[in-house]
C-alpha positions as CSV (number, residue, x, y, z in Angstrom):
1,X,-54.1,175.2,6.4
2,X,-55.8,174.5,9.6
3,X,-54.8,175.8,12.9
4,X,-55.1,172.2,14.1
5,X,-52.6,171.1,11.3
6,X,-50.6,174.0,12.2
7,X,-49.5,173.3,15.5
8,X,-50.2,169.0,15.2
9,X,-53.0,169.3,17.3
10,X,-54.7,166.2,15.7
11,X,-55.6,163.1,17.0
12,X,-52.6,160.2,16.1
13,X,-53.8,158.3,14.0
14,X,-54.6,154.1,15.1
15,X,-51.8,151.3,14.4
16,X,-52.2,149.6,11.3
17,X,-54.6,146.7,11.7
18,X,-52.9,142.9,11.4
19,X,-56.0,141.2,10.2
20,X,-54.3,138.0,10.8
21,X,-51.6,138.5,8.7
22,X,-47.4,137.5,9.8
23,X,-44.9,140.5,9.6
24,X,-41.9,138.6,9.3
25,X,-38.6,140.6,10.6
26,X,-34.8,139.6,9.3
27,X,-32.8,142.1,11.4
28,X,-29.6,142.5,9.7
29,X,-26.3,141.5,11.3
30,X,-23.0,144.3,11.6
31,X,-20.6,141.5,10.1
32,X,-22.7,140.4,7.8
33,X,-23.2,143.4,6.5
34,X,-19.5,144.5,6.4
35,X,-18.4,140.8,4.6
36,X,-21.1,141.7,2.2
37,X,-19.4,145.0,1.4
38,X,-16.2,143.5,1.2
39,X,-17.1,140.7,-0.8
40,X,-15.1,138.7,1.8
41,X,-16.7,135.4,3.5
42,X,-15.6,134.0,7.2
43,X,-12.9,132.0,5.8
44,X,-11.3,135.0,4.2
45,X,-11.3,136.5,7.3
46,X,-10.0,133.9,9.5
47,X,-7.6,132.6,7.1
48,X,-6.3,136.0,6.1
49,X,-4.7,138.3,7.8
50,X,-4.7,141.1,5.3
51,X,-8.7,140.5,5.1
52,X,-9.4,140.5,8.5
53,X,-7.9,143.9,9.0
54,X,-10.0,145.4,5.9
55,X,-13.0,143.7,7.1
56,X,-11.9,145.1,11.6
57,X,-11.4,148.4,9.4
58,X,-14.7,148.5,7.9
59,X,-16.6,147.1,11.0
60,X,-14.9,149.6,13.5
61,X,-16.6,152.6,10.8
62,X,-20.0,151.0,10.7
63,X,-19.6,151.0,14.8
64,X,-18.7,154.5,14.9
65,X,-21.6,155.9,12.2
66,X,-24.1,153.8,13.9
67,X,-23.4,155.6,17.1
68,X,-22.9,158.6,15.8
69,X,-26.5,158.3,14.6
70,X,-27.5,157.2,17.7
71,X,-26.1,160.9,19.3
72,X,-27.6,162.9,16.8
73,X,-31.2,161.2,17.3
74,X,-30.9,161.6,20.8
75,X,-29.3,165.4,20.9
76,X,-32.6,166.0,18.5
77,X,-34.7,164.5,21.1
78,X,-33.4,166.3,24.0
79,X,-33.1,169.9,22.1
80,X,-36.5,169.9,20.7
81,X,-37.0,174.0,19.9
């Protein structure tokens, strides 16, 4: 091991080249994800009372992890040792 390797002096490496070709990006949608999960569609939910609150349940938690993720990545950023 190098020193250079060592303490990541090196030089970053350059972005990927595109050579023309299209990166296509889907981002992926909270409630779609959760009515996924559930196995629930739109109707269910609207329709459905019972549904509705599984599917508010499940949303709520995917809110809460995702911005509990969000904390942690920022307290690592901020706390760097």
């Amino acid at each position: 091991m190098n020193f250079s390797s060592l303490f990541n002096f090196r030089r970053p490496l350059p972005p990927p080249r595109m050579d023309g070709a299209t990166q296509v990006v889907q981002p992926q949608r909270a409630l779609r994800r959760v009515l996924d999960f559930t196995g629930k569609s739109i109707d269910d939910v609207v329709n459905d009372p019972m549904a509705k609150r599984v599917v508010q349940g499940y949303f709520k938690l995917h809110k809460w992890v995702q911005r509990e993720v969000e904390i942690g990545d920022l307290e690592r950023q901020w706390n760097r040792a």
